[in-house]
C-alpha positions, 0 to 999 in steps of 0.5 A: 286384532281386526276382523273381517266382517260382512254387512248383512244390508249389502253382502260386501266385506269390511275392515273393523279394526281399532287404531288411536283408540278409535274403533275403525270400520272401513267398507269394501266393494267385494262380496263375500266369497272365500277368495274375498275373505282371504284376500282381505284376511291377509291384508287385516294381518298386514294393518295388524303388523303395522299397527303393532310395529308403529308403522300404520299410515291410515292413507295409505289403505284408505286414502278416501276415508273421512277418518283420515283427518280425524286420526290425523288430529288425534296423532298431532294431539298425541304428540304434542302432549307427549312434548308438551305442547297445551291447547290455546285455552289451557295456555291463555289460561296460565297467561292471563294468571301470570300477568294480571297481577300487573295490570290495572283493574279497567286492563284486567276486566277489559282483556278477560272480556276480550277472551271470554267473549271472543278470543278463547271460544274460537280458540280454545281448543287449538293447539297453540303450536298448530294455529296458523296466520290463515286461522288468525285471519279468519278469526279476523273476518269472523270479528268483522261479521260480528254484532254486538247486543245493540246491533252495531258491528265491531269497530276496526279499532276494537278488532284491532285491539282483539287481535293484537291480544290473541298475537300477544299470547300465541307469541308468548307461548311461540317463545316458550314452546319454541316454534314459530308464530304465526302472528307475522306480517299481520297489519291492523286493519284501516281505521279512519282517523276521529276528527276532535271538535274542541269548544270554541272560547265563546261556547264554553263561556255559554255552557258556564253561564248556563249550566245548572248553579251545582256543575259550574265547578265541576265543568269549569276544572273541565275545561281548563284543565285538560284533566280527562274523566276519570280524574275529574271524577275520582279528584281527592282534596287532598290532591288539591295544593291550594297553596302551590296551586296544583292540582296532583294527578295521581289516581283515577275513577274507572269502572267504579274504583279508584285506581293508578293514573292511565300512565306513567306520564299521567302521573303529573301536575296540573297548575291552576290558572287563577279561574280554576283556582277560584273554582275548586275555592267554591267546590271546597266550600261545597264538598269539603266534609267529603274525600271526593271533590266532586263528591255526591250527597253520600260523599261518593264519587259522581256517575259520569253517565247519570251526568252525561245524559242527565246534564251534558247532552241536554245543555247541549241540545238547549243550547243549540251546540253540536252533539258532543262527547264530554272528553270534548272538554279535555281537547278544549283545553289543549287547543285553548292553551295552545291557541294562546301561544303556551309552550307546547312542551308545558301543555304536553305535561298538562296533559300527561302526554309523554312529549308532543307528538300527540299535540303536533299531531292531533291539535295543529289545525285548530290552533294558527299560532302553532302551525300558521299554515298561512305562510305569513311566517315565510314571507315576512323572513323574506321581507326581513332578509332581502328588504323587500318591504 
């Protein structure tokens, strides 16, 4: 039951009364006279009644008070919890257990990362079905406004990956909870297409002939192969089928463990041309007491970083080559075997790509014979069609 009280700072009457299991203190302009007293009196009895009955807007008797959103978020709570409706976190809690089980290794780390660091502290403690596309959108800016410990903004392709995991989860549990998502008509941000800069034939015959006696190898099976880093890195020899002359693409090095290749395409068979061949010949002399072809002296798999900054970007530099990230070497192959008139279908499969989109897409300028962007095609059909030669 409320009561009306006085403060003794000012003389005026107040409501304190309690609602949601908050304790309400609502202050009057009125003095305290008896008039006063009893009209508030009658009014207490009034709030009382309704808050009995289940009746009582807050707004209603005190539309400019700041308590208003507060018990307003305190009901949503309430009710939802009543149909059981759970907070972001609790929800994003339950999903990450469900599907990790399914996910590779690098996958798993990388989207607990995302939610510990970004998505759950901004989140958590929402309900899942009251985040609204304004609430994503914002989140967004925030993202964009962010640094990271060296200083450097997020990219867009990062945010992108972080919202689209947030709108992973907020549609799971629209399914589940039957409400609408919010994550509609939300388009990723504009990212600027990387250009790839593949190695000229020329550059890489220079970096083989100058690279340290040890990595001629390992640098050759990069070159002409297509093969990306974690599976050089983590090759097996008993992937190695000298005898067929494949190389077996079945697992890969990341985050220091062997896990499943990237897809199910990268799943695949590499064959060796006769210079790789004779390579991986020379690294079995080398490292056939060991698991790993490219293994080091304790038979472990070599660190790609100790490797780029002890060996690859200094060659580089001595060499006087553009600066160059090593995955380089994988679209140096594509565009080699592409350049050379291969069927784009055989490279696809090389590669681990799917079909050849990504070929048509990514490789076309820098290789003539697959696009001859010069014409000469459309012209010699004419010359052969209409005897204009």
């Amino acid at each position: 039951m409320g009561h009306i009280r006085v403060r003794k700072e000012t003389g005026k009457l107040y409501f304190d009364f309690t609602y949601q299991g908050l304790r309400c203190r609502e202050q009057t302009s009125l003095p305290d006279t008896p008039a006063n007293r009893k009209k508030l009196d009658a009014m207490m009895n009034r709030i009382d009644a309704e808050i009995t009955l289940g009746m009582f807007e807050y707004e209603t008797y005190f539309p400019n008070s700041n308590k208003v959103k507060r018990l307003k978020k305190i009901e949503i709570l309430k009710s939802s919890r009543i149909r059981g409706i759970p907070c972001f976190g609790e929800f994003t809690n339950k999903w990450f257990e469900e599907l990790k089980a399914g996910w590779r290794y690098s996958y798993r780390i990388t989207i607990e990362s995302m939610l510990r660091i970004y998505i759950n502290p901004y989140f958590k403690d929402m309900l899942v079905d009251k985040i609204t596309k304004s609430d994503i959108l914002q989140f967004r800016i925030k993202l964009c406004d962010t640094k990271k410990p060296n200083g450097q903004h997020l990219s867009k392709g990062h945010i992108n990956r972080i919202i689209k995991i947030t709108g992973m989860i907020i549609n799971e549990a629209s399914d589940r909870f039957e409400f609408t998502t919010p994550y509609l008509g939300i388009k990723p941000l504009k990212t600027e297409k990387k250009d790839i800069e593949p190695f000229k034939l020329e550059e890489v015959e220079l970096i083989l002939n100058t690279v340290r006696a040890d990595f001629v190898n390992y640098y050759t099976i990069r070159f002409f192969t297509g093969m990306r880093t974690g599976e050089v890195d983590g090759l097996k020899w008993k992937y190695v089928d000298f005898e067929n002359r494949q190389i077996l693409i079945r697992e890969t090095w990341v985050k220091r463990r062997v896990e499943g290749t990237k897809t199910d395409s990268s799943r695949r068979e590499i064959t060796m041309s006769e210079l790789v061949y004779q390579a991986l010949k020379n690294q079995y002399e080398v490292t056939k007491q060991f698991e790993f072809v490219f293994a080091t002296k304790q038979g472990t798999p070599r660190d790609y970083q100790n490797i780029s900054s002890k060996v690859w970007y200094p060659l580089l530099r001595y060499l006087g080559l553009n600066k160059r990230r090593p995955y380089q070497t994988r679209h140096t192959a594509a565009t080699l075997w592409l350049a050379s008139g291969e069927n784009p279908e055989w490279v696809a499969r090389q590669m681990g790509h799917s079909n050849t989109e990504m070929l048509f897409r990514v490789y076309s300028r820098y290789v003539p014979n697959l696009t001859r962007q010069d014409g000469s095609a459309f012209e010699n059909l004419l010359k052969d069609k209409l005897n204009l030669g």
